[in-house]
N, C-alpha and C positions, 0 to 999 in steps of 0.2 A: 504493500500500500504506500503511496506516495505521500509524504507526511507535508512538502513543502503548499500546498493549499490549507491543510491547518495551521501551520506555523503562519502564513498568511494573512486568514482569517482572525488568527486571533491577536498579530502583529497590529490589525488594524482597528481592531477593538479596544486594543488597546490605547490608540493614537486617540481616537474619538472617547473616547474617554477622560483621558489627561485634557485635551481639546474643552472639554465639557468644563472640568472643572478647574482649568485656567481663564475661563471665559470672564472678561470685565463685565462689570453695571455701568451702565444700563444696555442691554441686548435685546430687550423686545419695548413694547408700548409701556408707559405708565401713566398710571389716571392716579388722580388728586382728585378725591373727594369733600365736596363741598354738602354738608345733609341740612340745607337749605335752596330754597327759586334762584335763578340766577338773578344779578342785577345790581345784589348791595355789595357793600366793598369787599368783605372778604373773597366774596364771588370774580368781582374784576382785579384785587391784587392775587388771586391765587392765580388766575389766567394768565397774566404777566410772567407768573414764577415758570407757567407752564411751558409758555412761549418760549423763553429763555433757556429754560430745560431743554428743550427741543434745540433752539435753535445749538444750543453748547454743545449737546452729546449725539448728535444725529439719528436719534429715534422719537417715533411718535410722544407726543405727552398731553393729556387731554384733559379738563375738568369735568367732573359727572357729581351734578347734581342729584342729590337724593333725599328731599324734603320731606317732613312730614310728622309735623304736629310738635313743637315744641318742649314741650312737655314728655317725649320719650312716646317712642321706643329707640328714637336717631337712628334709623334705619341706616343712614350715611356711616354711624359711627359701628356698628354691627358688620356693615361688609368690612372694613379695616377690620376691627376685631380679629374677624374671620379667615382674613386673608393669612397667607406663608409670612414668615418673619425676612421679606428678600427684597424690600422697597417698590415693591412696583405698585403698589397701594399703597399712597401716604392720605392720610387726613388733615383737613384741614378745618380745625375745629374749634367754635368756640368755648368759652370760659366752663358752660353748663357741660361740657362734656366730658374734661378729666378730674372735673371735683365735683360730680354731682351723679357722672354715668351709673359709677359702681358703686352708689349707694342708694339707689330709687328702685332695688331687684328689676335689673335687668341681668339675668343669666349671661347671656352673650357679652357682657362689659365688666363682671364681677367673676374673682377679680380684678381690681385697675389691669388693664392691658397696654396702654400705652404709653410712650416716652416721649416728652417735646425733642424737638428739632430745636425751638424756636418759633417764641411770638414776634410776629409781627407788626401789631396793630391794635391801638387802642381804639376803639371805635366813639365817634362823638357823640353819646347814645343822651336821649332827654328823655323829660319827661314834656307833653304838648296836647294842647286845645287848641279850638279854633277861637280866632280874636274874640267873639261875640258871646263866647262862654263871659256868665257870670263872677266870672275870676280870672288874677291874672298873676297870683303869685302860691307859692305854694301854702302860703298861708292862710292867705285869703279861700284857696281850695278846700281846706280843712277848715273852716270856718263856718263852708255853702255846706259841704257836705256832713255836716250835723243834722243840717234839718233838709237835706233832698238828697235823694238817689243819685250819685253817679257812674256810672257807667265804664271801667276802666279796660281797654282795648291792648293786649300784651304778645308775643310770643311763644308762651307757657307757661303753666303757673311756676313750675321747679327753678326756670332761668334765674339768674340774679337779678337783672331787672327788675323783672316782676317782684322778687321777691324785695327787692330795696323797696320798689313804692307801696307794697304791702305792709312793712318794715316802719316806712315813715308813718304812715296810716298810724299805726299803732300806738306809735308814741306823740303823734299827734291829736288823736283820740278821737278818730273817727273811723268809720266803716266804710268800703267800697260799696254801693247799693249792685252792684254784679262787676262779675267781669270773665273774659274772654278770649280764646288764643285764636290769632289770627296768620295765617303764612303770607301773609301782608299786610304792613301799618303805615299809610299814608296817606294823600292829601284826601284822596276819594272817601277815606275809613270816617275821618272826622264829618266830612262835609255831606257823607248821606247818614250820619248820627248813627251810626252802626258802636259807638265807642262818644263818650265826651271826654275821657283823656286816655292818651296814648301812650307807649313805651315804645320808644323809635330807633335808630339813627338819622341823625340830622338830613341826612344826603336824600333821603324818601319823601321828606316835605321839603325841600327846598322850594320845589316849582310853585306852592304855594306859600311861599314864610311869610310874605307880606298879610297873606290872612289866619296866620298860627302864632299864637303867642308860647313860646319856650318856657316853662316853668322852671323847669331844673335839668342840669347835665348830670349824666350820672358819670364822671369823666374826673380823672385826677386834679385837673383843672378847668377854667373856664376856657369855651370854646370861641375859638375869635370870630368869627363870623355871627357869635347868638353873646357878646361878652358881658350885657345885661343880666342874663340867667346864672342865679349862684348852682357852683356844685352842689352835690346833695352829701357833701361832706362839709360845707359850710353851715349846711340848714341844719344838718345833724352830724356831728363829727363819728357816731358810732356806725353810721353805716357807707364810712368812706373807702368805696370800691370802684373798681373801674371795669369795662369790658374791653376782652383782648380777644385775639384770633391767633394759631398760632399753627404751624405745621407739627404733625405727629406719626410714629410709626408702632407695631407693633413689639413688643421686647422682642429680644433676641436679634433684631435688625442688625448686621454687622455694621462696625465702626467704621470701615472704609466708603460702605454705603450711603451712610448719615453723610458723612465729610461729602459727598458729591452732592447732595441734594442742599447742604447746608450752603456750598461754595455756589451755588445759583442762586439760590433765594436769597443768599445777602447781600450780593450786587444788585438784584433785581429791585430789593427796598431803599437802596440807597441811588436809582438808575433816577434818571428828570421827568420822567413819565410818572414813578410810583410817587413821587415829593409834589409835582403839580396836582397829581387826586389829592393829595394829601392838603394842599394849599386851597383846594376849592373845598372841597367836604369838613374842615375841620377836622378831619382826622389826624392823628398820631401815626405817621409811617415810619418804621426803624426796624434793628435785628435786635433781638435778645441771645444770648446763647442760651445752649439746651440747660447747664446749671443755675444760670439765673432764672431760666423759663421754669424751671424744677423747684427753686426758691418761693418764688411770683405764687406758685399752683398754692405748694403750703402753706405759702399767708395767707392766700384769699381761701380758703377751705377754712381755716378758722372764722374768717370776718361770715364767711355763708352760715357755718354753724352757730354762733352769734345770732344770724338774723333767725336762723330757723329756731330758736329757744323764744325768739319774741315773738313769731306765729303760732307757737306752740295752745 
C-alpha cells in the first residue's frame, strides 16, 4: 500500500489546521449590537465605531438593532450574552444593562457576563414638558402634582432615568398619577399628550425645544445648549448620576481582541465627526478605558441601589 497519499492527507491537515489557529481578528463580519431603534446617539456613535472598524481591518462590520421594551428582557443584551467569547458580537450598551441586567432575573444575563471595553458617552438625558405645561421647574412640578395627575413618559421603569425621576418624586413628596415605557420619547410623545413629562435625550426634542421646557438634566453637568436647567444632582445631590453608553464583550474575550476593537473606537470618539455630534446634541463624547469603565459601573450600582431602597 502506498502510504505517500496519507502522509499527504494528513500533511495537509495539518497545515489547515495550524492555518486555522494562526488566523488574526477580525476574519469574518462583526455586528455591534445596539438593543434599542436606531437614531439616538449611541445608535449613530456606534455606527461610526463600525464604519471605522470596517474601514481599518477590511471586513464587514455592521450595527443591529434589537429593541424592545426597556424594562428587560434586552433582547440586544441576551444575543451578546449568548454569543462565543471571540469578538464578533460586541455590545453596545447602556448604563441599565451591566448594573441592573443580572439583577432583575434574567437567566441569560445572570451571572454579570460582560466586561467594558469602554464608555463612550454620557448622554444629555432631561427630564421635559411641553412649554404650556403648568410648570416649568422641577419644583414647581412637584408642587402641581400634589393635587393632579401626571403623567410620566420613560424608557423602562428599571433604567436609571426613570428610576432618578421616581427617586426625586419621592423625596419631593409627590406621586406620579401613571407612567409608561415608550421605544420613543419625543417631540410627537408630549404634543399628542401621550406623556406630560418625559425622560429623554436632549437630541429627540430638539426639533421642537423652542416648544419644551427642560426641567432637569440628568447629566454630571449642565448641558450647554439647555444651561438654564439644573442637574438633578443640584436639585438633589443624592441622586447625582449620569447616563453613559459604553462598548462590551462577553468574559473570556481574549486580550489581543479587546486591544483591536478598543484601538478603533478610541480614535473614532476623538475623530471631528464624533466631537461635532457631540457639539450639537450636548452630549459628552470621549474614551474611558475598560478599568475606569469597571470603576464608573461600581459606583453607579451603589448610587442605583441607593435609589432602589427609596422606591422600596
Amino acid at each position: 500500500m502506498n502510504a505517500f497519499p496519507l502522509l499527504a492527507g494528513a500533511l495537509a491537515a495539518t497545515a489547515l489546521s495550524v492555518g486555522a489557529a494562526l488566523a488574526e481578528y477580525p476574519e469574518k463580519p462583526v455586528n455591534f449590537i445596539v438593543p434599542w431603534p436606531p437614531g439616538d446617539l449611541e445608535d449613530v456613535l456606534t455606527r461610526m465605531i463600525a464604519e471605522d472598524f470596517q474601514n481599518e481591518y477590511g471586513v464587514a462590520a455592521a450595527v443591529v438593532n434589537k429593541p424592545g421594551g426597556g424594562g428587560g428582557p434586552f433582547p440586544g443584551a441576551i444575543e451578546v450574552a449568548n454569543a462565543p467569547a471571540d469578538g464578533y458580537t460586541i455590545g453596545s450598551f447602556v448604563i441599565g444593562v451591566p448594573v441592573l441586567g443580572h439583577q432583575i432575573d434574567i437567566p441569560a444575563l445572570t451571572p454579570a457576563r460582560f466586561d467594558p471595553l469602554g464608555i463612550f458617552l454620557t448622554y444629555p438625558f432631561v427630564i421635559a414638558a411641553s412649554k404650556d405645561a403648568p410648570f416649568s421647574t422641577m419644583e414647581e412640578l412637584a408642587a402641581y402634582a400634589q393635587e393632579n395627575d401626571v403623567a410620566l413618559g420613560h424608557f423602562g421603569d428599571v433604567l436609571p432615568p426613570t428610576q432618578v425621576t421616581k427617586a426625586f418624586a419621592v423625596n419631593a413628596g409627590f406621586d406620579w398619577g401613571s407612567d409608561a415605557a415608550f421605544d420613543a420619547l419625543d417631540c410627537n410623545t408630549l404634543a399628542s399628550g401621550d406623556a406630560d413629562v418625559i425622560n429623554t435625550t436632549l437630541q429627540l426634542i430638539l426639533p421642537c425645544l423652542d416648544s419644551v421646557t427642560v426641567l432637569a438634566a440628568i447629566t454630571d453637568q449642565r448641558i450647554p445648549l439647555v444651561p438654564d436647567a439644573p442637574t438633578i444632582g443640584e436639585l438633589d445631590p443624592s441622586l447625582n448620576i449620569a447616563l453613559w453608553n459604553g462598548l462590551f464583550v462577553v468574559k473570556d474575550t481574549p486580550q489581543d481582541v479587546r486591544d483591536k476593537i478598543v484601538a478603533v473606537a478610541e480614535q473614532t470618539m476623538a475623530s471631528e465627526r464624533a466631537q461635532k455630534l457631540a457639539a450639537e446634541t450636548g452630549a459628552l463624547v470621549y474614551w474611558m478605558p475598560a478599568d475606569e469603565s469597571a470603576a464608573r459601573i461600581a459606583s453607579d450600582t451603589e448610587i442605583v441601589a441607593h435609589i432602589g431602597e427609596l422606591l422600596k
